[in-house]
C-alpha positions as CSV (number, residue, x, y, z in Angstrom):
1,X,4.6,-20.3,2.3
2,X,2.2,-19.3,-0.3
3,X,3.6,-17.8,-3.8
4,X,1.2,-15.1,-4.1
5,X,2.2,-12.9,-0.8
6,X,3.5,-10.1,-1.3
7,X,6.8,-9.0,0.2
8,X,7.1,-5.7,2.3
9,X,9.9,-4.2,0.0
10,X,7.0,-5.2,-2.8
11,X,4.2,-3.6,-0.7
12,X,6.4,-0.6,-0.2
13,X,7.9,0.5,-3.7
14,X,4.0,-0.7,-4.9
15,X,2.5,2.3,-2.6
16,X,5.3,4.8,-3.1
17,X,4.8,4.6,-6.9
18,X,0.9,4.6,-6.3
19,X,1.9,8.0,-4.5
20,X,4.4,9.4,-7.2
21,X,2.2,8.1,-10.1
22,X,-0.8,9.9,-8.6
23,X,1.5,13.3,-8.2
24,X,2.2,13.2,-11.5
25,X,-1.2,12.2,-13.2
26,X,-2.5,15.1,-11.0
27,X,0.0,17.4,-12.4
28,X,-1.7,17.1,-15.7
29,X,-4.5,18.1,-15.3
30,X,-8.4,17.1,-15.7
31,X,-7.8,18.6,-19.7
32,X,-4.8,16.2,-20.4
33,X,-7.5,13.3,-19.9
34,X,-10.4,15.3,-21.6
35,X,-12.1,16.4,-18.8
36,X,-12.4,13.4,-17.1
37,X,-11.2,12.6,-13.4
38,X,-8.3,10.1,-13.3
39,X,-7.3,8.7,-10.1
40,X,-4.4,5.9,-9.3
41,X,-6.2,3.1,-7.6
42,X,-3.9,0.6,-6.7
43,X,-0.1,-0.8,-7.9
44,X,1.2,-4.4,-7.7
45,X,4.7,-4.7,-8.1
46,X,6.9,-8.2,-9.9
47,X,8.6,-9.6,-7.4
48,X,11.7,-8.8,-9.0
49,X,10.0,-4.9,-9.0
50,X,11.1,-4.5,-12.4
51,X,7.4,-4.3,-13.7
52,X,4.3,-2.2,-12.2
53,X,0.7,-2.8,-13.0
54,X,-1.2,0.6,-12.2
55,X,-4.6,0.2,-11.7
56,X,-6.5,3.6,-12.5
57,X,-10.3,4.2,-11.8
58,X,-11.8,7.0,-14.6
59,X,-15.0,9.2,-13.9
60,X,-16.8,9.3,-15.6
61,X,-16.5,5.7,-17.1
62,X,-17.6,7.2,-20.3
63,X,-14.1,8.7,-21.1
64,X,-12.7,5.2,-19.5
65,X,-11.1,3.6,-22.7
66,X,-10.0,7.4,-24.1
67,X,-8.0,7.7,-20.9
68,X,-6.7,4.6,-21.4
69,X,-5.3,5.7,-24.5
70,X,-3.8,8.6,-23.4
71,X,-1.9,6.6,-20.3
72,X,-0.7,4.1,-22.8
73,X,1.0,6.7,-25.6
74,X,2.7,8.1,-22.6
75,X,3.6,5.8,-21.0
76,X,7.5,6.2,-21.7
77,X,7.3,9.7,-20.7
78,X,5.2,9.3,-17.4
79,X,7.7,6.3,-16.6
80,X,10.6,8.4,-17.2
81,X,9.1,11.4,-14.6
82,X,8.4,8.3,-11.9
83,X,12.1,7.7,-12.9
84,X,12.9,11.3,-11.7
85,X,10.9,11.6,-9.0
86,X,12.0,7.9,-7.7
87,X,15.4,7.0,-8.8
88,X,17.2,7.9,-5.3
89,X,14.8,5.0,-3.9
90,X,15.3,2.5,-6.7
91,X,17.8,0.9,-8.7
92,X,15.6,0.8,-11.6
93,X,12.4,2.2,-12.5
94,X,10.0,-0.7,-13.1
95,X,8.5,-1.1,-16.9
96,X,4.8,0.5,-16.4
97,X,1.5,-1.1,-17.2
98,X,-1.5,0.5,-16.8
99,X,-5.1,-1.4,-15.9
100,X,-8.5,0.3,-16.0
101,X,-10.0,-0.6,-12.5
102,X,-13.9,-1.3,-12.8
103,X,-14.5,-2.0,-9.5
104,X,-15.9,1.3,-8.8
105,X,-18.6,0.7,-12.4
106,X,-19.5,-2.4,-10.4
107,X,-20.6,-0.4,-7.5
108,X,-22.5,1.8,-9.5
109,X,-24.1,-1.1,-11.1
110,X,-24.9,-2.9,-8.3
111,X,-26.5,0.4,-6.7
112,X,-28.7,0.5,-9.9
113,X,-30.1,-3.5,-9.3
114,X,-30.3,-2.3,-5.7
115,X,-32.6,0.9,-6.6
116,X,-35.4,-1.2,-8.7
């Protein structure tokens, strides 16, 4: 069996906190993040589920690493509403990490090569 599958109790607490975590981004509002469009694009979860890597996509990509910055000085806080908002389906609330996802900047990038 191959290390790197996932397990279905990984796959499901992975989307369920993509879920919450998007909730509760969303409850923030646009201003929180300076005007710029934050949206949860994936979770993997440790195997053990004790840690989380979100993946969030920012438009515009401008405000990317400003976003980042406000994710990662509240992080403690937004892990402690996931906390809330989960702890009946967990045992413990995994640590959170979050990754900018560039996958949709490579689109746009690849759209640009495509257009000359």
């Amino acid at each position: 069996m191959e290390k790197n599958i996932e397990s279905t109790r990984q796959l499901k607490v992975a989307k369920e906190i993509q879920k919450v975590m998007a909730e509760i981004i969303r409850s923030k509002g646009m201003a929180a993040f300076g005007g710029a469009l934050v949206s949860v694009s994936g979770v993997k979860v440790s195997p053990d589920l004790s840690v989380a890597k979100i993946y969030v996509s920012v438009f515009p990509s401008e405000k990317a690493e400003a976003v980042m910055g406000v994710l990662e000085e509240n992080t403690r806080p937004l892990r402690g509403e996931l906390g809330s908002k989960m702890g009946k389906q967990l045992r413990i609330v995994p640590e959170i990490i979050f990754y900018l996802d560039s996958s949709l900047d490579y689109v746009e990038h690849i759209e640009e090569l495509l257009k000359k």
